[in-house]
N, C-alpha and C positions, 0 to 999 in steps of 0.2 A: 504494500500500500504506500501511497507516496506522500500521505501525512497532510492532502489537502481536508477542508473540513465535508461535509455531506450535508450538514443540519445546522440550521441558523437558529440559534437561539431567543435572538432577537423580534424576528419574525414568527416565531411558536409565542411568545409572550405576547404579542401586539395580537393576533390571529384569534389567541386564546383566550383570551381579555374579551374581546367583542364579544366571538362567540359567547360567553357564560354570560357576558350582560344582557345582549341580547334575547338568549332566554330566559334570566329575571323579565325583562318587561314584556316579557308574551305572559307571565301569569302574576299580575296585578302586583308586580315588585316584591314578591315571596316565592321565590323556591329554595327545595331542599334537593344538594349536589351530592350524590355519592358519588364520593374520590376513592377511588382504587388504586391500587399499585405503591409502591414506596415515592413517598413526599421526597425524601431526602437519599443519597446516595444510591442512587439507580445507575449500576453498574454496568448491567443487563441493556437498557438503553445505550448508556454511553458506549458500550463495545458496537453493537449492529446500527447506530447511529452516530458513525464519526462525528466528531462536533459538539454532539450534544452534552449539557453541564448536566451531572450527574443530580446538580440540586433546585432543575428548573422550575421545579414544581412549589417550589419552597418560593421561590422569586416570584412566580405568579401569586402564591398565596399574598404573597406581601402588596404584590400592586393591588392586587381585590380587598385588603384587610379591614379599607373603613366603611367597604360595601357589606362585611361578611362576616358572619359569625360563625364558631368552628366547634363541633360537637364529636369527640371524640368515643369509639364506640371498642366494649371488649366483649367477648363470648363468658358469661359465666364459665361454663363446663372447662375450657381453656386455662383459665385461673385455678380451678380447684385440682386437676392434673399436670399443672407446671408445665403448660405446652412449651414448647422450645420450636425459637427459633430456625430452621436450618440456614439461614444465611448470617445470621449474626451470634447464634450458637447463645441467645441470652431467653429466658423466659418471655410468654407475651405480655402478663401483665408488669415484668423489668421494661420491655420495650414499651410499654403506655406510657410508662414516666418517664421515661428517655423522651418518646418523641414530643411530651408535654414540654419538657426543660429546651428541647432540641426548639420546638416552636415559641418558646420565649424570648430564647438567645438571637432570634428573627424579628425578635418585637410583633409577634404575631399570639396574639389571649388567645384560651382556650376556654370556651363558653363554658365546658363543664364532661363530663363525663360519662355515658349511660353504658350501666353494665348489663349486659340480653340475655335475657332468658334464666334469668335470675332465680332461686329457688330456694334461697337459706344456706349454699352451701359455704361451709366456714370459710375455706382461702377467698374468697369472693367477699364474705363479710369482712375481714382483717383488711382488705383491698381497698375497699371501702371508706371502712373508718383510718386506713394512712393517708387517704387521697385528702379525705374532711379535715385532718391535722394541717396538711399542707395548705389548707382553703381553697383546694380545689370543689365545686358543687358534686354531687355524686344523684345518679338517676338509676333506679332500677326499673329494667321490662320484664314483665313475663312471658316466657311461650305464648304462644297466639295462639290463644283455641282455635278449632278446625281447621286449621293452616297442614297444608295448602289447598285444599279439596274444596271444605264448605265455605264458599264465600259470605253466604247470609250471617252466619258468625265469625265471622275472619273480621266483616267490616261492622261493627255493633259494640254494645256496649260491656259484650260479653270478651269480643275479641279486644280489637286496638282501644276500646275505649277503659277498657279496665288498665293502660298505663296512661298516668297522669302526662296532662300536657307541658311541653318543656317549653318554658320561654324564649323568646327572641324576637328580636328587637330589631335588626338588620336586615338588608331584603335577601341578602344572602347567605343560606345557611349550609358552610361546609362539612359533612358528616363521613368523618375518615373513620380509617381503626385497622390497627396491626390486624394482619393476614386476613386469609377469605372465611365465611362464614363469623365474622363478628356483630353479624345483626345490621348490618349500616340501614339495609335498603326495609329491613323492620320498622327501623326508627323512622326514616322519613317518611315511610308511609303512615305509624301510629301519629304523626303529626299533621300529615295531611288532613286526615280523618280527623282530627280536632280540629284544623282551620276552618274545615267545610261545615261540620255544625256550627261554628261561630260565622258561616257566612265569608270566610273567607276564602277565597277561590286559587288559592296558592299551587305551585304545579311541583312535579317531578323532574333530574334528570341526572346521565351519570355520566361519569369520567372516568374514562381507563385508558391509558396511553395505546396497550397492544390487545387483541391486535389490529392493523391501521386499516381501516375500513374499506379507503379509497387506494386498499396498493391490491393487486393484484392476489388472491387466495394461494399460491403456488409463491409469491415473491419470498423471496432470502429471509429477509424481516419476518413477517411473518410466519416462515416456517421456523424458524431461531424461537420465538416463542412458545410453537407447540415443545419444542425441544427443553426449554427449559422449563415447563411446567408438566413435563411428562411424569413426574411425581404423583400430581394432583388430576391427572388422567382428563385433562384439557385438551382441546383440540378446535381446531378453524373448519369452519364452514360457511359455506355459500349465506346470506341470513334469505330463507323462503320467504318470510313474512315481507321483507325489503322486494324480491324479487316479483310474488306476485303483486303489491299495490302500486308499486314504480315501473316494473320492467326493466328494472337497473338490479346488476348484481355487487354488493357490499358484502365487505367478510363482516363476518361476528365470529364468537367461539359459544362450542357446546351450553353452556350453563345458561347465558342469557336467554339463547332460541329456545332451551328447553321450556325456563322459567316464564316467557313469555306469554303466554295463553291465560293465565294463573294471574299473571301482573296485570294483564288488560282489564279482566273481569273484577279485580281488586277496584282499580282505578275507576271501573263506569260506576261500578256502586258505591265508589266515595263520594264520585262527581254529579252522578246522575246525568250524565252525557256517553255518549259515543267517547272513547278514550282519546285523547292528544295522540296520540303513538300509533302510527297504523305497522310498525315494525320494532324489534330491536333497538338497530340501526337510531333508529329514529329519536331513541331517548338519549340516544351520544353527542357529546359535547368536542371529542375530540379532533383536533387538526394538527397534530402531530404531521401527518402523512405531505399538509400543504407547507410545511420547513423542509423536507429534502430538497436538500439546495443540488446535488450529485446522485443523481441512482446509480451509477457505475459505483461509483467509490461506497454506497451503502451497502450494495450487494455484497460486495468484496469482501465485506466487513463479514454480514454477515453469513457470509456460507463459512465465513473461521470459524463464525460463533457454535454455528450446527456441527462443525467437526468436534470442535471440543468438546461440547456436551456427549458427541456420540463417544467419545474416547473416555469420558468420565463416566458413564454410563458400562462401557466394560469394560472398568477399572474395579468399579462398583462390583459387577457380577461377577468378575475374575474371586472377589475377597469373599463373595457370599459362600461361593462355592467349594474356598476353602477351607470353611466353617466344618467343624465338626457333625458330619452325618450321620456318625447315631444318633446322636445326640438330637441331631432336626429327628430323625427318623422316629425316636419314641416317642417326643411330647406332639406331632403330628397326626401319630397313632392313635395315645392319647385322646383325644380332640376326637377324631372320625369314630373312635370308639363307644363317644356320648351323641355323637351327630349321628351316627350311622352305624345300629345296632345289626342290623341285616347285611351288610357288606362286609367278605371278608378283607379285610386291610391287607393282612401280610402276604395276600394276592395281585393284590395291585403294587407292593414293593416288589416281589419276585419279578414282575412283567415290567418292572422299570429299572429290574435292576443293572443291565447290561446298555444302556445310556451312558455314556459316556460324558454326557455334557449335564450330569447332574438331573437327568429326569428323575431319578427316585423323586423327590422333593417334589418337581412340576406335576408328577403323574397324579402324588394324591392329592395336594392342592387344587387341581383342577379337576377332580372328579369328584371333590367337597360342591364346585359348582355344579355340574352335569346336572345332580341329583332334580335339577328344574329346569334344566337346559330347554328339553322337548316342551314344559309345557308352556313358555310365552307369556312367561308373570300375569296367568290368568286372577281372576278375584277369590282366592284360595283362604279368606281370613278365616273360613271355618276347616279347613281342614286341618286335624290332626295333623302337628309338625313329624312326629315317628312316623306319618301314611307317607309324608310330604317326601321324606327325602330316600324313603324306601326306593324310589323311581330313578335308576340311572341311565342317562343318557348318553350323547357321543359328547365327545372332548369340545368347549367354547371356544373360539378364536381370544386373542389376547385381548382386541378392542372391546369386549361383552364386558357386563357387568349383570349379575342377577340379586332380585329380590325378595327375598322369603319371609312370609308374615304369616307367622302361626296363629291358634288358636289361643297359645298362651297369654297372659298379662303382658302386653305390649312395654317391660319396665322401660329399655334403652335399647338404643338401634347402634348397633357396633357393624364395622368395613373393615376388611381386612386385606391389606395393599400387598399379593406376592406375585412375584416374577411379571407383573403388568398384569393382574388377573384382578377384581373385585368381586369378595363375597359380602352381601351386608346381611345382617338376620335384625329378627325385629322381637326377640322371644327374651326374656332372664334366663331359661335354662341355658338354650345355644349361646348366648353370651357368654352366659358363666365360664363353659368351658371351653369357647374359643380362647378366652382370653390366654389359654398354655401355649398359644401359638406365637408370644411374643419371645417367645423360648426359641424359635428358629432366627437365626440373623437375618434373612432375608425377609422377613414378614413385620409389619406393622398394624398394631390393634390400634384405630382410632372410634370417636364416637362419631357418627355422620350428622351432618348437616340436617335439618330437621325445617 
C-alpha cells in the first residue's frame, strides 16, 4: 500500500452531522439514535479504511453534544457473569465506566445510565449503587413482556410502559452501550412509547458504521466485517425489505433484516400510523461509504484485513485442536448423555474416530443439533423435550443454527458457539447440563439475546 489516505475524515463528520440532524427534524426535534459499534478506538475501521481516525465517532459526538443527550445502556445478565470483553480483555460493566470517564475527558455528559432487563440480580445491584456514588443517575428496565411475538403487550402498559420514562431535554438522544444485545434499541423504543402517550411524536433511528450500505455486498469492506464478527455469527445481505419498496439493492446484515418485521409492527402500534421505515436500510443514518475518498486503496486494505482474520481464525482452531480430547471427549458425552438418552454416544465417537482433523469433537457436537434438523423449528412448545430430540437427523451445514423449546419451565435460553455450529435450548434441564460443555476449549456457553 502506498500510504495514500482512502477516507476523509472530514467529510464523514460534515456528511454525518447533517445527516442525524436532519432526521431530528423529520420527527418534531426528538429522536432517539442507536449508536453501535465502538465510539472510541475503532481499529477494525481504521485498518479496511485507510485514513480513517480511529476516534471519529467521538469527534462527531462532540460537534452534536449541545444538540444531544447520551444514554448509556448495559445488559443486566452481562454484569452478573463478568462478560469480558474480547477486544479489550476488561469486563463490560469495567468498560461502562471506562467509556463514561472516556466521554468526559471529550467534555461530552453522560445523561445517565439504564441497566436492561434488570431483575434483582446482585453484581447489577452493586453496579448500581457504584454508578449512584459516583453521581452518575442509574435506570432500571425490565424484560419486555411478550417480546418479541405479542405486540398488543410489547407496546402497553404491561410491556414498555411498566419502565419509567427517562428524561431528556435535548432533541437528541444518543443511546450507546458496550457490545450487542445491551438493550439500546429496548430503551429507545420504551421511550418512544412514553413520548407518544404524552403526544409527543418523537421518531427512531440507528447508526452503525458496517456494514456500508451503499458499497457493493461482495466489496472488500464489507466482507472484512463478516470476517471479523464471525464470532457473533453475523453476516451481509442483500436488505429484501430495501429491494422490494425501492428496486434499489442496499446491504444490511443478518440481525437487523431479521428483526425487522417485529420492529415495524412495534412502531405502527406506538405510532398509530403506517411505520417511517419501509426497510432496514431505511432507519440508517450512516455515510461512512460517501468519505471513500480511494476504492482502490480501501480495497487493498481490506482484503489484508480478510487475510488476517482468516489466519487468526486457524490459528485459533490449530490451538483448539490441540486441547486435550479426552478430556472434550467425556464432558461432551457427558452433556448428550442428559440431552440424548436414546442415542448411543460412544457410536458416534467410534465413527469419528479416524478424522483426522479433529471430527471426534465436530461429529457429536453437531449431531447434539440434527436431533431437529429435519423438522424446521416447527411450533413444538408442547412437545416432550426427551420425544424432541429422540429424532436424529442428517449433519447441519455450518451457517444453521437451530431452536428447541421444550415443554419444560422456559427458566433461560443458553447458545452454544462450537466449530461455527449454534445450539440454543430454551429448557432448565438442557441448560443445566449443557452448561459441562464449557469444559471443551472450543465451545462457548452464553445466554442468548432475548
Amino acid at each position: 500500500m502506498n500510504g495514500l489516505p482512502g477516507f476523509d475524515n472530514e467529510k464523514y463528520i460534515r456528511e454525518q452531522t447533517v445527516e442525524i440532524l436532519e432526521r431530528v427534524a423529520r420527527f418534531q426535534n426528538k429522536l432517539y439514535l442507536e449508536f453501535g459499534g465502538k465510539l472510541l478506538y475503532d481499529y477494525h475501521a481504521a485498518r479496511v479504511l485507510p485514513g480513517y481516525d480511529p476516534n471519529v465517532k467521538m469527534r462527531l459526538l462532540r460537534e452534536l453534544k449541545d444538540q444531544a443527550d447520551v444514554l448509556l445502556c448495559i445488559y443486566a445478565g452481562d454484569i452478573e457473569r463478568k462478560k469480558i470483553r474480547a477486544d479489550f480483555g476488561i469486563t463490560y460493566d469495567a468498560d461502562a465506566l471506562k467509556l463514561i470517564d472516556d466521554l468526559r475527558s471529550w467534555d461530552i455528559p453522560v445523561l445517565g445510565v439504564v441497566i436492561t432487563r434488570f431483575d434483582g440480580q446482585p453484581a447489577a445491584i452493586q453496579f448500581r449503587n457504584k454508578l449512584e456514588r459516583r453521581g452518575i443517575a442509574v435506570f432500571t428496565h425490565r424484560f419486555t413482556k411478550g417480546y418479541p411475538t405479542d405486540v398488543e403487550i410489547i407496546v402497553s402498559d404491561e410491556g414498555y410502559g411498566v419502565n419509567a420514562c427517562i428524561p431528556t431535554e435535548k432533541p437528541l438522544v444518543i443511546v450507546t452501550g458496550p457490545g450487542p444485545g445491551s438493550g439500546k434499541m429496548a430503551t429507545c423504543l420504551s421511550q418512544l412509547y412514553h413520548d407518544y402517550k404524552r403526544g409527543l411524536k418523537s421518531g427512531y433511528a440507528k447508526f452503525e458504521t458496517f456494514p456500508i450500505w451503499n458499497l457493493p455486498l461482495k466489496h472488500p469492506v464489507n466482507v472484512a466485517y463478516e470476517a471479523a464478527t464471525a464470532d457473533i455469527r453475523d453476516f451481509n445481505l442483500i436488505d429484501p425489505f430495501h429491494l422490494e419498496a425501492y428496486g434499489e439493492a442496499a446491504v444490511n446484515y443478518n440481525r437487523d433484516v431479521e428483526v425487522f418485521p417485529v420492529l415495524r409492527r412495534i412502531l405502527e402500534k406506538i405510532t398509530g400510523e403506517p411505520s417511517f421505515y419501509r426497510s432496514p436500510t431505511d432507519m440508517g443514518v450512516n455515510r461512512a461509504g460517501f468519505a471513500i475518498v480511494n476504492d482502490a486503496i480501501t480495497r487493498e486494505a481490506a482484503e489484508m484485513e480478510i487475510i488476517r482474520h482468516e489466519n487468526d481464525l486457524h490459528a485459533d482452531m490449530a490451538k483448539r485442536w490441540q486441547a486435550d480430547c479426552e478430556s472434550a471427549r467425556k464432558a461432551i458425552a457427558q452433556t448428550m448423555e442428559v440431552l440424548m438418552p436414546h442415542v448411543d454416544i460412544s457410536a458416534l465417537f467410534e465413527r469419528a474416530h479416524d478424522d483426522k482433523d479433529g471430527g471426534e469433537v465436530f461429529a457429536v457436537v453437531a449431531t447434539a443439533q440434527n436431533v431437529v434438523a429435519r423438522l424446521g423449528e416447527p411450533d413444538i412448545d408442547t412437545v416432550p423435550l426427551a420425544d424432541l430430540l429422540e429424532a436424529v437427523g442428517t449433519y447441519l451445514e455450518h451457517d444453521q443454527a437451530v431452536t428447541i423449546r421444550g415443554s419444560f419451565a422456559a427458566v433461560r435460553y443458553v447458545q452454544i458457539h462450537a466449530m461455527g455450529l449454534t445450539f440454543a435450548v430454551e429448557t432448565h434441564e438442557a441448560s443445566e447440563s449443557l452448561t459441562k460443555l464449557q469444559e471443551l476449549g472450543g465451545c462457548l456457553v452464553v445466554e442468548a439475546a432475548r
